[in-house]
C-alpha positions as CSV (number, residue, x, y, z in Angstrom):
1,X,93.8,121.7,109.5
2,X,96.9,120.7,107.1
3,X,99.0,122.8,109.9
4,X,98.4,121.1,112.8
5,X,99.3,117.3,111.5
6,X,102.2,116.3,112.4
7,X,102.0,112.3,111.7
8,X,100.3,112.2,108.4
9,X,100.7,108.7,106.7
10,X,99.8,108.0,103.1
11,X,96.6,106.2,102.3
12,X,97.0,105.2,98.8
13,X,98.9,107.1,95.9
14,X,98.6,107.3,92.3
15,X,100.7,109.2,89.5
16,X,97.9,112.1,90.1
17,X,97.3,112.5,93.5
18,X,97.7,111.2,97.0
19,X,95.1,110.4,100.3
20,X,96.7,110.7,103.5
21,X,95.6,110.7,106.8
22,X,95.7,112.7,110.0
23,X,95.1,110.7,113.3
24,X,95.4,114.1,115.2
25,X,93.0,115.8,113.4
26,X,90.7,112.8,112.3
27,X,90.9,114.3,108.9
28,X,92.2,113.1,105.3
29,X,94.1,115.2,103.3
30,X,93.8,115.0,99.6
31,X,96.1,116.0,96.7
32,X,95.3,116.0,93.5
33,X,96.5,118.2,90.6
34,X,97.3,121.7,92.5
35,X,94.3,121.6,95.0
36,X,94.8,120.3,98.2
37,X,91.9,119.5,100.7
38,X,91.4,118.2,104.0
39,X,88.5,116.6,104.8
40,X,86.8,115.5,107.9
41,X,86.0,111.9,107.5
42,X,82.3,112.4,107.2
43,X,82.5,115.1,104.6
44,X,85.6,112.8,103.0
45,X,82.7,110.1,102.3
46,X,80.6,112.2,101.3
47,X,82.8,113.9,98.7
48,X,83.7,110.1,97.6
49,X,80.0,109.6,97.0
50,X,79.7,112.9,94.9
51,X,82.7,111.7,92.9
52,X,81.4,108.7,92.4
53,X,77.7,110.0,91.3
54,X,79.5,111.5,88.2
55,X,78.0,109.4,84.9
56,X,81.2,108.7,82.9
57,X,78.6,107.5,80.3
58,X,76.7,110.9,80.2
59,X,79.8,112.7,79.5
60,X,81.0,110.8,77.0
61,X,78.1,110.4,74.7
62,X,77.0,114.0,75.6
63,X,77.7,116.0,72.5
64,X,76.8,119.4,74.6
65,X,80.2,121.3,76.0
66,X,78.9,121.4,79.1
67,X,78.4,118.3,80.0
68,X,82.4,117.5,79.2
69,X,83.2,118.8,82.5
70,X,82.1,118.0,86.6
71,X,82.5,120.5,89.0
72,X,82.4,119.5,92.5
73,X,82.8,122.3,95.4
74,X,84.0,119.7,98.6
75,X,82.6,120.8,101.7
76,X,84.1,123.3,103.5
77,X,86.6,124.2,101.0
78,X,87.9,126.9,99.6
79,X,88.2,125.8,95.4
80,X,86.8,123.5,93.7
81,X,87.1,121.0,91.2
82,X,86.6,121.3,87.9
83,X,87.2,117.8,86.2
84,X,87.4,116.8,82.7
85,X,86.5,112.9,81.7
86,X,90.2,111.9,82.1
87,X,90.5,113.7,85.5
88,X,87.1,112.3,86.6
89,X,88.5,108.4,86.2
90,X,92.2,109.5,87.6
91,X,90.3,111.2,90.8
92,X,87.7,107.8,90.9
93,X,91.2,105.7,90.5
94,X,92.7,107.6,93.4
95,X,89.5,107.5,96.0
96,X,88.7,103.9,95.0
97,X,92.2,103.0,96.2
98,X,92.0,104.8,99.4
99,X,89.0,103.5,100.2
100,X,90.3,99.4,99.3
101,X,93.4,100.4,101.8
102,X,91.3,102.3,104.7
103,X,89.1,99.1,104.2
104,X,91.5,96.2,104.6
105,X,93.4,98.1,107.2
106,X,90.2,98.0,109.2
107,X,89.9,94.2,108.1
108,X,93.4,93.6,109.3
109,X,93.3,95.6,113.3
110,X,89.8,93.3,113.2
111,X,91.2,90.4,112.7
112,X,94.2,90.9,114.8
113,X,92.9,92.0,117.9
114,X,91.4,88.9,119.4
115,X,95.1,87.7,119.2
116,X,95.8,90.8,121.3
117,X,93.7,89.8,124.0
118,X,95.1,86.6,124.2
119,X,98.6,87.4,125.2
């Protein structure tokens, strides 16, 4: 799906990854470490919402090894992810901000397109 984009703007980037989008394709593309994904936007949510399900608390008071890692297979992918704490909170860091800027960007065409129609 990477292949056929050819307009793919940034969403929101961070010193570990990026979220970009393909209006062709309807799909988001996202970097982080060496894996690179794209995502339809339904299974992009939903991959947010698995992210976000991880219990930071769990993992850090956990004194068993193998709750020190996540692993998270994203839908319709090839890898997975396999996520300490630290690249748990940078890949949180990274989908929260893409989420803030997909979200005012819809707040922003909303609010701008009565003024549209009033040309």
């Amino acid at each position: 799906m990477i292949d056929t984009c050819i307009n793919i703007v940034e969403v929101f980037r961070t010193v570990h990854g990026s979220v970009s989008q393909c209006d062709k394709t309807n799909s988001y593309i996202l970097e982080f470490g060496d894996i690179t994904n794209s995502f339809r936007a339904t299974d992009f949510i939903d991959f947010t919402k698995r992210v976000n399900s991880i219990d930071l608390v769990k993992m850090i008071l956990s004194s068993s090894s193998v709750t020190d890692v996540a692993v998270l297979m994203p839908p319709y992918a090839e890898r997975c992810f396999v996520l300490t704490l630290t690249d748990t909170l940078n890949l949180k860091e990274l989908l929260s901000g893409a989420k803030f800027n997909l979200h005012l960007n819809s707040i922003i065409c909303e609010c701008l397109r009565p003024h549209l129609y009033s040309i």
